[in-house]
C-alpha positions as MATLAB code, in Angstrom:
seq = 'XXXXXXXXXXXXXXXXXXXXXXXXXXXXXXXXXXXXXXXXXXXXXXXXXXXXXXXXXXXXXXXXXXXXXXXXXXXXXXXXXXXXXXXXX';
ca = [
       0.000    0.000    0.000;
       1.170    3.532   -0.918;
      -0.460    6.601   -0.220;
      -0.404   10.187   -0.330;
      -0.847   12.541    2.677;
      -4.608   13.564    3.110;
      -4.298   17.141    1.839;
      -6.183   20.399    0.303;
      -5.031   23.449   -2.381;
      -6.133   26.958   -1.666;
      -5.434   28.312   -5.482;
      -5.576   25.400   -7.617;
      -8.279   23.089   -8.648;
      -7.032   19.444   -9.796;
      -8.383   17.153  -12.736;
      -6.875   13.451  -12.552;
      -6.881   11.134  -15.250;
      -6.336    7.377  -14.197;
      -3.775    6.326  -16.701;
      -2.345    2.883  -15.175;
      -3.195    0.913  -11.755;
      -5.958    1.311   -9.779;
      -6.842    2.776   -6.149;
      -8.894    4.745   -4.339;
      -9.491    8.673   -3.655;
     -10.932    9.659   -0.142;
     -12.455   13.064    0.083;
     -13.795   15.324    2.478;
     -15.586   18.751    1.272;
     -15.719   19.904    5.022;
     -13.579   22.881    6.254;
     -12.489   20.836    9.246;
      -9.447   18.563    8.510;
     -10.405   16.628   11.712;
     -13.713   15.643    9.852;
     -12.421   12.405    8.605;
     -13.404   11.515    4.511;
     -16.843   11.915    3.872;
     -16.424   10.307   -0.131;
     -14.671    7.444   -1.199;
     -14.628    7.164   -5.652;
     -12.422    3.644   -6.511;
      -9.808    4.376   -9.397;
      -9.284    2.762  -12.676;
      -8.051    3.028  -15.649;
      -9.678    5.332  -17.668;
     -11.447    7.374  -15.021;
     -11.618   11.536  -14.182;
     -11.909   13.029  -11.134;
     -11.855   16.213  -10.395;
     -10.627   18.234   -7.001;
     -12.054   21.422   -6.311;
     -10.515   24.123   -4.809;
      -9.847   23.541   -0.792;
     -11.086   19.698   -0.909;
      -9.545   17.776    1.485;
      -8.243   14.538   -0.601;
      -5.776   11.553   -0.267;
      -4.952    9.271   -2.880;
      -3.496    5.537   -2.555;
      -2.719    2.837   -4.236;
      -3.850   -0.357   -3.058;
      -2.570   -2.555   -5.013;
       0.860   -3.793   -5.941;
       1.156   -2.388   -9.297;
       1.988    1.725  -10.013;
      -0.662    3.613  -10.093;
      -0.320    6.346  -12.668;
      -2.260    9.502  -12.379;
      -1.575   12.002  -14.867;
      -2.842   15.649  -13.294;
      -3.950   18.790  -14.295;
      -3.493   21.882  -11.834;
      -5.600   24.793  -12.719;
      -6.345   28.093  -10.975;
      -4.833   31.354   -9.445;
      -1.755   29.869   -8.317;
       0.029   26.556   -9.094;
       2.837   26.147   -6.726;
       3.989   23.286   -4.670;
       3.689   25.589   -1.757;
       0.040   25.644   -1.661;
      -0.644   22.684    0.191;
      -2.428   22.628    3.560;
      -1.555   18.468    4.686;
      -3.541   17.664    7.897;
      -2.124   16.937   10.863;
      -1.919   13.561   11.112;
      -1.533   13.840   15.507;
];
């Protein structure tokens, strides 16, 4: 298993397109990062998802093969510094 941290983007928006693998996507829509995720979509090949702005998300793999997302960040700022990860303690 391989997973992401559960995390949210205050300028960007992100569109995922499942290219290889599958997993899963939990989200949470809530402004609380203590609200634990409200959505769960599976991932495979072939699928879209998209993350709106401030959406608290995680993505993992649980399987043993790569999972290959290729991503689309779109909005008023794409930098690697806007990312909000929840504390995990």
């Amino acid at each position: 298993r391989c997973e992401l941290s559960f995390q949210r983007h205050f300028y960007r928006s992100e569109l995922w397109y499942v290219h290889h693998g599958s997993g899963v996507v939990y989200i949470n829509f809530s402004e609380d990062p203590k609200d634990g995720p409200n959505e769960e979509w599976k991932l495979d090949v072939g699928i879209n998802i998209l993350i709106p702005v401030k959406t608290w998300h995680q993505l993992i793999n649980l399987g043993k093969d790569p999972l290959v997302i290729l991503e689309i960040q779109y909005g008023e700022k794409c930098a690697e510094e806007d990312i909000e990860r929840r504390n995990t303690t």
